[in-house]
C-alpha positions in Angstrom: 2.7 2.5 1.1 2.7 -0.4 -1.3 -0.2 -2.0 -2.3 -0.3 -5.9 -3.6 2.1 -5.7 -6.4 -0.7 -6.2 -9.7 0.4 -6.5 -12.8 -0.9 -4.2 -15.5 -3.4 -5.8 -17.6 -2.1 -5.2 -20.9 1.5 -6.7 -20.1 0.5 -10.0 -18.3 -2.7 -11.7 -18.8 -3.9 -14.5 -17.4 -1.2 -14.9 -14.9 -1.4 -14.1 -10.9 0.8 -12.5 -8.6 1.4 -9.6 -6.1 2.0 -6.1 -5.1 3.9 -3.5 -3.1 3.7 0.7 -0.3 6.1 2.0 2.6 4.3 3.2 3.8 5.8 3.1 5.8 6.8 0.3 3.2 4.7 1.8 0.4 4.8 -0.2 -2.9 5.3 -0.9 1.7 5.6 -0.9 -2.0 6.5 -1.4 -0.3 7.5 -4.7 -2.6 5.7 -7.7 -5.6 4.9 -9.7 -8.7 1.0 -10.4 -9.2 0.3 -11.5 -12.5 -3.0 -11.0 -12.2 -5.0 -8.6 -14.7 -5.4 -5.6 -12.6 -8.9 -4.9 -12.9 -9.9 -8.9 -11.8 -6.7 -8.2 -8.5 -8.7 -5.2 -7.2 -11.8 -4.4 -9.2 -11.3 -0.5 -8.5 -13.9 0.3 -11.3 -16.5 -2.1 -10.3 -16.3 -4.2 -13.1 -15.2 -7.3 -14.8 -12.2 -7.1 -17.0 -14.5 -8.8 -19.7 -18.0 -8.6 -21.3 -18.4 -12.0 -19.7 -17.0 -12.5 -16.0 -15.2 -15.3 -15.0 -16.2 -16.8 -11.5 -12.7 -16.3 -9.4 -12.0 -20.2 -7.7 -11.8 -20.9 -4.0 -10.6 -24.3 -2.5 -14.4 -24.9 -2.4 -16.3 -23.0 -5.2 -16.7 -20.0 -6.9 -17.4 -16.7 -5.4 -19.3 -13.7 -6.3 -20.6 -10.9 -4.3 -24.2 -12.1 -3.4 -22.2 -15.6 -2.1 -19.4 -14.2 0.1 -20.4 -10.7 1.8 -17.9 -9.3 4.0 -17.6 -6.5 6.6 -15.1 -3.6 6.6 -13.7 -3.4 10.2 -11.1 -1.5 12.2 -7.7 -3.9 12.4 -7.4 -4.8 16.3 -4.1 -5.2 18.3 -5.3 -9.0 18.4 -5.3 -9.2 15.0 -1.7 -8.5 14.5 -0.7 -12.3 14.0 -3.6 -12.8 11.2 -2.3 -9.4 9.2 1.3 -10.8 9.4 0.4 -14.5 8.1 -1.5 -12.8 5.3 1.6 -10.3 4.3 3.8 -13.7 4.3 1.3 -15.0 2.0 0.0 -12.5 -0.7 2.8 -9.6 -0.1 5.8 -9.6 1.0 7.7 -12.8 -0.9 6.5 -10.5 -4.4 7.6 -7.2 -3.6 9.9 -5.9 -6.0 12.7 -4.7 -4.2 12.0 -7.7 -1.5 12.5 -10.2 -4.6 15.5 -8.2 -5.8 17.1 -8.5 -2.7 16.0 -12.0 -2.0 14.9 -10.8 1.5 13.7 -14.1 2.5 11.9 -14.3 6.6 12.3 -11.2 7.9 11.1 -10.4 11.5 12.6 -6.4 10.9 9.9 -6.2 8.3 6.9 -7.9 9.7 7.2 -5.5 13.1 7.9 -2.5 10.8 4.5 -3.2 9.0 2.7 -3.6 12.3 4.0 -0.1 13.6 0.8 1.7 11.8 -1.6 0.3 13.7 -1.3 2.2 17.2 -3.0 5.0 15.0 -6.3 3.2 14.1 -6.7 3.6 10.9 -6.2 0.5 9.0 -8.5 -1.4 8.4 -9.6 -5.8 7.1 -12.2 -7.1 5.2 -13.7 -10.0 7.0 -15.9 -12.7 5.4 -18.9 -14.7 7.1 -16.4 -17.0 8.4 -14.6 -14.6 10.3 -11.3 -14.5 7.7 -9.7 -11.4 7.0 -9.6 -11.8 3.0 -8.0 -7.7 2.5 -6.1 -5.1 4.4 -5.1 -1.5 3.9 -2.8 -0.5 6.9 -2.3 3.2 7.4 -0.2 5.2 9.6 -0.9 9.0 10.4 2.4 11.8 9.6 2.6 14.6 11.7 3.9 17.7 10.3 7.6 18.5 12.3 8.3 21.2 13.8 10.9 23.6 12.2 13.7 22.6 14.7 12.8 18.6 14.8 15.4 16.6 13.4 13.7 13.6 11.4 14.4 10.1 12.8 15.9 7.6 10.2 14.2 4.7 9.7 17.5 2.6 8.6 19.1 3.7 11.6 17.6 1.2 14.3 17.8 -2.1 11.8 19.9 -4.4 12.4 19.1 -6.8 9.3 21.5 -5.9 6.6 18.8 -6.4 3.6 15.9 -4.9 5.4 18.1 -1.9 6.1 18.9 -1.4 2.4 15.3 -0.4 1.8 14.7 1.3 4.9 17.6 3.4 3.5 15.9 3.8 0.5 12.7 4.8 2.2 14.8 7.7 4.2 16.4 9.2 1.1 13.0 9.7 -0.5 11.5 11.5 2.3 14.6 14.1 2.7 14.4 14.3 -1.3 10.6 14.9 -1.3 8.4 16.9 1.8 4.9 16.4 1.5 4.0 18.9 3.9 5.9 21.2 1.5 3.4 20.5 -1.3 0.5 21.1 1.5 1.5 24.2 3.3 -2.2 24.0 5.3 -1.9 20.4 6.5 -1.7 19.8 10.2 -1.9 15.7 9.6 -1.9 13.4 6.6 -3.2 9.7 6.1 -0.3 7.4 5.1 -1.3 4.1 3.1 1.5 1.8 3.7 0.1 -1.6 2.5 -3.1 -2.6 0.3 -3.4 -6.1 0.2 -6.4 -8.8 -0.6 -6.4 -12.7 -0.7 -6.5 -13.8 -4.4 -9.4 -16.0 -3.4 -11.3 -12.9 -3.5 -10.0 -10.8 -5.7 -12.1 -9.0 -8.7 -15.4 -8.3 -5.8 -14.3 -4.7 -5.2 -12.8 -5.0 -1.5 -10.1 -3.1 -2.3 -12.1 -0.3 -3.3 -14.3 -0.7 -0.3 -11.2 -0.6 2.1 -10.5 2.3 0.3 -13.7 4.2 0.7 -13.7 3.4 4.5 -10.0 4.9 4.8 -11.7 8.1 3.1 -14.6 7.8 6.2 -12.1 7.8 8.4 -10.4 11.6 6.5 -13.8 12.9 6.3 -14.6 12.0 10.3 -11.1 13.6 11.5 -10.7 16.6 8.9 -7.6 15.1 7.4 -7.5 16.4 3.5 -4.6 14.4 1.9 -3.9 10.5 1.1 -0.5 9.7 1.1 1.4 6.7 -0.8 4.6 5.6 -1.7 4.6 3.3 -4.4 7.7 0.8 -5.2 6.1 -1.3 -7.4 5.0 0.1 -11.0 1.9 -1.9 -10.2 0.9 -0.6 -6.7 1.4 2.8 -8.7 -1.3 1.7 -11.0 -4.1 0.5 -9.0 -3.6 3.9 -6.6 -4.1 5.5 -9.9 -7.5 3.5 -10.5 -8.2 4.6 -7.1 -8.2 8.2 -7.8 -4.5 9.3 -6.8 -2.0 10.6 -8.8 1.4 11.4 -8.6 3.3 14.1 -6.6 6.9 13.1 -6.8 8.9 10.4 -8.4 12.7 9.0 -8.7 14.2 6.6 -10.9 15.9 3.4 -9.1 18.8 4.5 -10.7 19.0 7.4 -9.4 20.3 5.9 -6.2 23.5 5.7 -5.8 24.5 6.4 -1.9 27.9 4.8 -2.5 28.0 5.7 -6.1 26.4 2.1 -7.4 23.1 1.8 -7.8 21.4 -0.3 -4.9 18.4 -1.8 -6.7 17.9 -3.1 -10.2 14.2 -4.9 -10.1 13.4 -6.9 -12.5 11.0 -5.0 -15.6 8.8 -2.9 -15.2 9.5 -1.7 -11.2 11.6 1.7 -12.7 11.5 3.8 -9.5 9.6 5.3 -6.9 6.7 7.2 -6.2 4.5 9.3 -4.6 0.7 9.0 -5.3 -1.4 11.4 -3.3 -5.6 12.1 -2.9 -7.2 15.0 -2.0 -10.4 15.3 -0.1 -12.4 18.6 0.7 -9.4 21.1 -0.4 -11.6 22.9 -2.9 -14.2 23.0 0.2 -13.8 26.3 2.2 -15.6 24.7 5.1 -13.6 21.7 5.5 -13.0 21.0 8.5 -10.2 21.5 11.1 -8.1 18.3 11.8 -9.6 16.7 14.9 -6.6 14.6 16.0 
């Protein structure tokens, strides 16, 4: 997956800008540059970055979490034109490898991050108004059977750029297996892309999109989170969130003609793959439903 591309606290302060996960992109990095101090971008801990908050601006006023409620919804087919003008906006220009490879409008990618959700299981954060202000699109990955040859990814683009990192995506899942780390797992939750509107950023929506993806495990027995991470930032706030990392390759490392591919700019190093558990230490868990 990717999640908004924040940038870590300590290295940028003060600045904004955005994040990446493939998630089917992942990181759907894939793929951004938020300057924003990581803890006011998502919040994940529930509090201010300092011992005095700063109000974060809209075009109107400031907002806080007693001023601007908002409810955590399912994403609707109808909504698909909403999710895709808020990608443009706060995702996809910042992604790391989308930047590297000036990518630019890109219809290849905006269907490829829609694909998730015929699985229902991604999910906005709407405010009074009816906006969506945050999105975490997920996708569901069956475990293959032993005679199933996986389907490529790169293999039905047709844009040149696009289907540099969909190559990229495709050598990381023959290098890495996560149903070889999970022997007992019928089904796994994919995060592909985390994303909230900077307008709104620091009032714990990411965490709360989070929390309702984790409803949605508990309610269909699925025990593992998966997301891959293309950003160095994504990584981070999955790691606020509670993941941490199963697998991981250096950009460099890539070399399918024997150049590398992608050189992002400092600090996007590599990829990786952040995973959460839920009820494996619970005997009783209970049997995938889908």
């Amino acid at each position: 997956m990717e999640v908004q591309n924040m940038p870590d606290q300590s290295l940028m302060p003060n600045q904004r800008i955005m994040l990446d996960s493939r998630c089917g992109l992942n990181d759907l990095n894939p793929i951004a540059r938020l300057t924003q101090k990581m803890e006011d971008v998502l919040n994940v801990s529930g509090k201010a970055s300092s011992s005095t908050p700063t109000p974060i601006p809209t075009p109107s006023a400031a907002v806080d979490k007693d001023d601007c409620p908002c409810t955590i919804e399912l994403v609707q087919p109808e909504d698909a034109e909403a999710v895709i003008a808020m990608l443009k906006t706060f995702f996809f220009k910042d992604e790391p490898l989308n930047t590297f490879l000036d990518l630019g409008e890109c219809k290849e990618l905006e269907k490829y991050s829609l694909k998730p959700l015929t699985d229902n299981c991604s999910y906005k954060a709407v405010n009074k108004s009816g906006d969506i202000i945050g999105i975490f699109l997920n996708g569901l990955i069956r475990r293959p059977s032993p005679d199933e040859v996986p389907e490529k990814a790169a293999d039905s683009c047709d844009h040149p750029k696009f289907k540099k990192i969909l190559s990229l995506m495709d050598y990381v899942e023959e290098k890495f297996n996560i149903f070889d780390l999970y022997p007992n797992e019928e089904l796994i939750l994919d995060g592909k892309i985390l994303s909230v509107d900077t307008n709104y950023r620091g009032l714990g929506i990411a965490g709360r999109l989070t929390e309702r993806a984790y409803e949605y495990m508990r309610e269909n027995g699925i025990n593992v989170y998966h997301v891959l991470c293309s950003s160095h930032y994504s990584t981070r706030v999955m790691e606020k969130l509670g993941f941490h990392e199963v697998f991981s390759m250096q950009f460099s490392e890539y070399q399918p003609n024997g150049k590398v591919v992608f050189k992002p700019a400092h600090p996007h190093v590599g990829m990786r793959i952040m995973a959460k558990e839920l009820n494996l230490d619970d005997k009783q868990a209970t049997k995938t439903k889908l």
